[in-house]
C-alpha positions in Angstrom: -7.3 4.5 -4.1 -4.4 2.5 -3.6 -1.2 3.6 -2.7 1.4 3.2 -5.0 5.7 3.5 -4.5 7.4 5.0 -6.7 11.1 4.2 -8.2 12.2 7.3 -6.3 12.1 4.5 -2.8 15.2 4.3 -1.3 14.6 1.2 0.4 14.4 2.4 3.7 12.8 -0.1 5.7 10.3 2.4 7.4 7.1 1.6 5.4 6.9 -1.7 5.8 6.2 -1.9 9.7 4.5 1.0 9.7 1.4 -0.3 7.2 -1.1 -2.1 9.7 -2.6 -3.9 7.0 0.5 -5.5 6.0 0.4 -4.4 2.4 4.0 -3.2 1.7 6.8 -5.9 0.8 10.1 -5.4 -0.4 10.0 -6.2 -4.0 12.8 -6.6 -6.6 14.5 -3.3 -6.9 11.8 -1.3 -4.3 9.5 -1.6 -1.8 6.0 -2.8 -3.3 2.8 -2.1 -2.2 -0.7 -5.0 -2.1 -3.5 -2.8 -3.4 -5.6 -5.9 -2.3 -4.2 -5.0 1.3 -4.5 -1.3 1.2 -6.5 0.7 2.2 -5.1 3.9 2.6 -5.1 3.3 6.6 -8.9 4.0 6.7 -10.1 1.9 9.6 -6.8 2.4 11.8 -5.4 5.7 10.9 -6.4 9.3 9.9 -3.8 9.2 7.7 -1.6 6.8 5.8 1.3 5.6 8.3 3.8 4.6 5.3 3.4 8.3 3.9 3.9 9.8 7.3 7.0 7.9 7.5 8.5 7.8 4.1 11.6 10.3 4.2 11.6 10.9 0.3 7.8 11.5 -0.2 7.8 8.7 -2.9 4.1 6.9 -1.9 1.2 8.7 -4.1 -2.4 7.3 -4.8 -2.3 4.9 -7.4 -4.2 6.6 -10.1 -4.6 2.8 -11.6 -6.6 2.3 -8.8 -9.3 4.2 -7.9 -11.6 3.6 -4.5 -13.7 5.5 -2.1 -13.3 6.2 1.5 -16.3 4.2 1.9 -14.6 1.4 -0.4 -11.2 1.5 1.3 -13.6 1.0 4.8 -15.0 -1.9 3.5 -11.9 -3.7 2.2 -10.4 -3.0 5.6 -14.0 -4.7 7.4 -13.3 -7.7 5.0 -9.4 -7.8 6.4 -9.7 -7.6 9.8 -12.6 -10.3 9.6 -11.4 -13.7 11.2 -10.9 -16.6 8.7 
C-alpha cells in the first residue's frame, strides 16, 4: 500500500527529505504523499523513512490503496529506471 498523511501532520519538514523516492510534497494545509511515487521504501529501506521520522506518528497505509511487497518492488524497479 501507499502511505497516506494524515490531518494530524504538523508540518514538520522531516518527511519530505527523508522519502528517497521523492513522493512527499507539502500540500495545501499538510504534507501530501504521491502514491504513484511510493513505495513504502521497498527497494531502499527496511522500513519506511518518513514513518521512522515523523514525530506525531501521523503516516498510516492508505487503505485506498492496496499493493504488495512484490508490487511496491516493482513500482520502485520502474522509478529508479533511466528515462
Amino acid at each position: 500500500m501507499a502511505l497516506l498523511i494524515t490531518t494530524q501532520c504538523i508540518n514538520c519538514d522531516v518527511c519530505e527529505p527523508a522519502c528517497p523516492n521523492e513522493a512527499i510534497y507539502p500540500g495545501e494545509d499538510i504534507y501530501e504523499i504521491d502514491p504513484a511515487r511510493c513505495t513504502e521504501c521497498v527497494g531502499h529501506f527496511e522500513e519506511p523513512q518518513c514513518r521512522k521520522v515523523c514525530p506525531v506518528d501521523c503516516i498510516p497505509l492508505d487503505p485506498a490503496r492496496p499493493e504488495s511487497r512484490e508490487e511496491l518492488l516493482l513500482k520502485f524497479e520502474r522509478l529508479c529506471r533511466p528515462d
